[in-house]
C-alpha positions as CSV (number, residue, x, y, z in Angstrom):
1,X,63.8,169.6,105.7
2,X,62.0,170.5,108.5
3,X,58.7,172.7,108.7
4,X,61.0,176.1,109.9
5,X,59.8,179.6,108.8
6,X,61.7,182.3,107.5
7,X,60.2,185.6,108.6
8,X,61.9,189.1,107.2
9,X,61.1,192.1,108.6
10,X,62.9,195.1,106.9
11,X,63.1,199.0,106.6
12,X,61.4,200.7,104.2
13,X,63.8,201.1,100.7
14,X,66.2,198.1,102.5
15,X,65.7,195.6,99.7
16,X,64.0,192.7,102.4
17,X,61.0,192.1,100.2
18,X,62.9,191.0,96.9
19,X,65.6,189.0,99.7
20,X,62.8,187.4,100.9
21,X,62.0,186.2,97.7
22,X,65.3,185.6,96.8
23,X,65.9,183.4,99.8
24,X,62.5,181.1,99.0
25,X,63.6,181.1,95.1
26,X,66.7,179.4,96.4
27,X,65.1,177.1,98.8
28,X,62.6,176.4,96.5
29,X,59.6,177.0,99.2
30,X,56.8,179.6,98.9
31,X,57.1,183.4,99.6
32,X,54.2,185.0,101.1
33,X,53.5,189.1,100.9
34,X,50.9,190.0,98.8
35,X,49.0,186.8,99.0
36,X,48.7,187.2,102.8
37,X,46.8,190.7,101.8
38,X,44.8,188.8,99.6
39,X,43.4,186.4,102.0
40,X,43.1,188.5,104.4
41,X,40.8,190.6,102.1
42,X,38.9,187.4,101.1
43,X,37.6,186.6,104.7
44,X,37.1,190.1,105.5
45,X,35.1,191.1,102.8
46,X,37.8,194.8,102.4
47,X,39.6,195.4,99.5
48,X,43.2,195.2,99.0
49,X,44.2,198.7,99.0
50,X,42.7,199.0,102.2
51,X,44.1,195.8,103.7
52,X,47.6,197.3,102.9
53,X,47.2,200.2,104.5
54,X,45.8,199.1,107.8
55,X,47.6,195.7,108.1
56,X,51.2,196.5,108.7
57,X,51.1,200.6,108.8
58,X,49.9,202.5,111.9
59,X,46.6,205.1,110.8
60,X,48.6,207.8,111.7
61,X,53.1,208.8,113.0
62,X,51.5,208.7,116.3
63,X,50.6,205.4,118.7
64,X,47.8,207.8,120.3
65,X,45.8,207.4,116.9
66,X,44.5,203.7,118.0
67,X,42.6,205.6,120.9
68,X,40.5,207.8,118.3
69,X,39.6,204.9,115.6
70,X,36.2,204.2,115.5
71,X,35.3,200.9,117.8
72,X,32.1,198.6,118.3
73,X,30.1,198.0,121.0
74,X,32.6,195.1,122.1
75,X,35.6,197.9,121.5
76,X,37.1,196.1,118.7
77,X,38.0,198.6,116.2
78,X,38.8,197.6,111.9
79,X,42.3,197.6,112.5
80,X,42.4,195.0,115.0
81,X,39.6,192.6,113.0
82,X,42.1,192.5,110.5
83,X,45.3,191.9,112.7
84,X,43.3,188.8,114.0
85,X,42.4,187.6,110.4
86,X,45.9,188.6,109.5
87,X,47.0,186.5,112.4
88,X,45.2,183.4,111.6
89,X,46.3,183.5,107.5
90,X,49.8,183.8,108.7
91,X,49.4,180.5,111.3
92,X,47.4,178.8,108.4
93,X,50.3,179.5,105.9
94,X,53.1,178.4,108.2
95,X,51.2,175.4,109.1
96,X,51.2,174.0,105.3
97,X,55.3,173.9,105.4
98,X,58.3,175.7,104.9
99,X,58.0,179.6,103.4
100,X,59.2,182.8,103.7
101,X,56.9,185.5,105.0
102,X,57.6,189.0,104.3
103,X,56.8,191.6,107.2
104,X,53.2,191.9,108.6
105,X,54.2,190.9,112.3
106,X,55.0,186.9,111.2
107,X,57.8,187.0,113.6
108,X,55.7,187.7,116.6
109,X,52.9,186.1,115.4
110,X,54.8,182.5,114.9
111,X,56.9,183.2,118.2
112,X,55.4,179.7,119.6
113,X,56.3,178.4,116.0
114,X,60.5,177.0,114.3
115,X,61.1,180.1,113.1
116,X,64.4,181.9,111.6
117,X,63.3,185.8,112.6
118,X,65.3,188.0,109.9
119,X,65.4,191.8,110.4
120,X,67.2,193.6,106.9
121,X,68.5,197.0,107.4
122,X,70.4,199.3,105.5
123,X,72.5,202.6,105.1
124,X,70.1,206.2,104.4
125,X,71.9,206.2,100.9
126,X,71.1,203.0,100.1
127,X,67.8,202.7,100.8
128,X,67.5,206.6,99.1
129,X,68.6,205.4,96.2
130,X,66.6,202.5,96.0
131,X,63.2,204.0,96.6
132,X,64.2,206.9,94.3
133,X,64.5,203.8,91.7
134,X,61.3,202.2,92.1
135,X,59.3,205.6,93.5
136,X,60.5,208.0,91.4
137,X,61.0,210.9,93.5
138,X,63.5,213.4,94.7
139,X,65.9,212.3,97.5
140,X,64.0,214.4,99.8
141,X,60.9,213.4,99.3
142,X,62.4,209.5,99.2
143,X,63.8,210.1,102.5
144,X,60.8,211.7,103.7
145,X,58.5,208.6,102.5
146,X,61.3,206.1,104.3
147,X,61.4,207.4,107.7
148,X,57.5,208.2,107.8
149,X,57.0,204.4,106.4
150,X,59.1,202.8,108.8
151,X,57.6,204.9,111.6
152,X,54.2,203.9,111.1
153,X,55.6,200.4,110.7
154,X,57.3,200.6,114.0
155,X,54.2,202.1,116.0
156,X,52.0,199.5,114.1
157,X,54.1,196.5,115.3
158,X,54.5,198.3,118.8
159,X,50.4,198.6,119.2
160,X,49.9,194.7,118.4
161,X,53.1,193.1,119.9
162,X,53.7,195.5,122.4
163,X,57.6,195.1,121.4
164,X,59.6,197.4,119.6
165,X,60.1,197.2,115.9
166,X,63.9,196.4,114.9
167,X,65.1,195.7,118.3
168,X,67.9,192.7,118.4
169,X,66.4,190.7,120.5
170,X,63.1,190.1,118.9
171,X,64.9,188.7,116.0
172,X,67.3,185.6,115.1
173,X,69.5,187.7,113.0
174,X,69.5,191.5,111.5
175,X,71.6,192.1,108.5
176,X,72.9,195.3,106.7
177,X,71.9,194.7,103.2
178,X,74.2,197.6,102.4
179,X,77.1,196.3,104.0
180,X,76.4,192.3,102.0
181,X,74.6,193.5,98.7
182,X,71.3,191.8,98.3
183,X,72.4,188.7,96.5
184,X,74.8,188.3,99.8
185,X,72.2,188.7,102.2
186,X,70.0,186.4,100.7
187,X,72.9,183.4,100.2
188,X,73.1,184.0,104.2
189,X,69.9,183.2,104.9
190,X,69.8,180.2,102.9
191,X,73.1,178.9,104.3
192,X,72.0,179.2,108.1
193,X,68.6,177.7,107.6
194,X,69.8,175.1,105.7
195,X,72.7,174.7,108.4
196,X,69.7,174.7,110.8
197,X,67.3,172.1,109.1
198,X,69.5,169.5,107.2
């Protein structure tokens, strides 16, 4: 098997975190999420919560907020610290072997890198009814948490890439988790990168 990455990038309440484990379950390689925010806290010295927020979600709905967060004398500001610590735990990780890394900009951050760029979608109903599930909230306030989720992922990915968040062409392959059902999606996956490393 060759040393190819599977990055997944997904919208909110879409079910790409627990594909993307999935997927590395059935490849029997490692799945990276949380531990990249626990690295990344380690060498910066933040705590987790923190490294959460800032290191795949915009500080505000608006790409205008990077102009107003605070900046040193070299005008490097928190956020982009920790997109360049986040940067080098995701090269370091990819570097050891095959994995699956869950969102965080991997696919534009390996773009140099054998990659398999996933993007998992779904229908509003779905993804309602899923966040409802785990969240706990009315379908209002579920839809409200999805679209404002997604759009600070979207203007986050947009600041640091300076490509747009769940556009085709930035990816290998974007699939409709509602359309395949998870288990579907994720037997997908693991058929075309196996058809692309054996």
């Amino acid at each position: 098997m060759s040393n190819k990455v599977i990055t997944i990038s997904r919208e909110f309440g879409s079910g790409g975190k627990y594909i993307g484990i999935l997927v590395a379950k059935k490849l029997g390689i490692p799945c990276y999420d949380r531990d990249i925010i626990e690295k990344i806290a380690e060498e910066s010295g933040f705590v987790d919560d923190f490294i959460k927020r800032v290191s795949e979600y915009a500080p505000s709905k608006s790409i205008f907020a990077y102009s107003f967060i605070g900046r040193s004398s070299t005008g490097e500001s928190i956020e982009d610290k920790i997109f360049a610590i986040q940067k080098k735990v995701i090269r370091d990780l990819a570097k050891k072997g095959p994995c699956v890394i869950v969102g965080r900009s991997a696919d534009y951050i390996l773009e140099d890198m054998d990659t398999l760029d996933i993007f998992i979608y779904a229908n509003m109903s779905d993804k309602i009814k899923r966040t409802m599930n785990f969240k706990a909230q009315t379908e209002k306030e579920a839809e409200k948490l999805i679209k404002e989720t997604d759009k600070r992922r979207s203007i986050n990915y947009k600041y640091f890439t300076g490509k747009n968040w769940g556009e085709r062409q930035n990816y290998t392959l974007m699939l409709n988790s509602t359309e395949l059902g998870v288990e579907k999606t994720a037997d997908f996956i693991v058929n075309l990168y196996r058809l692309e490393t054996e």
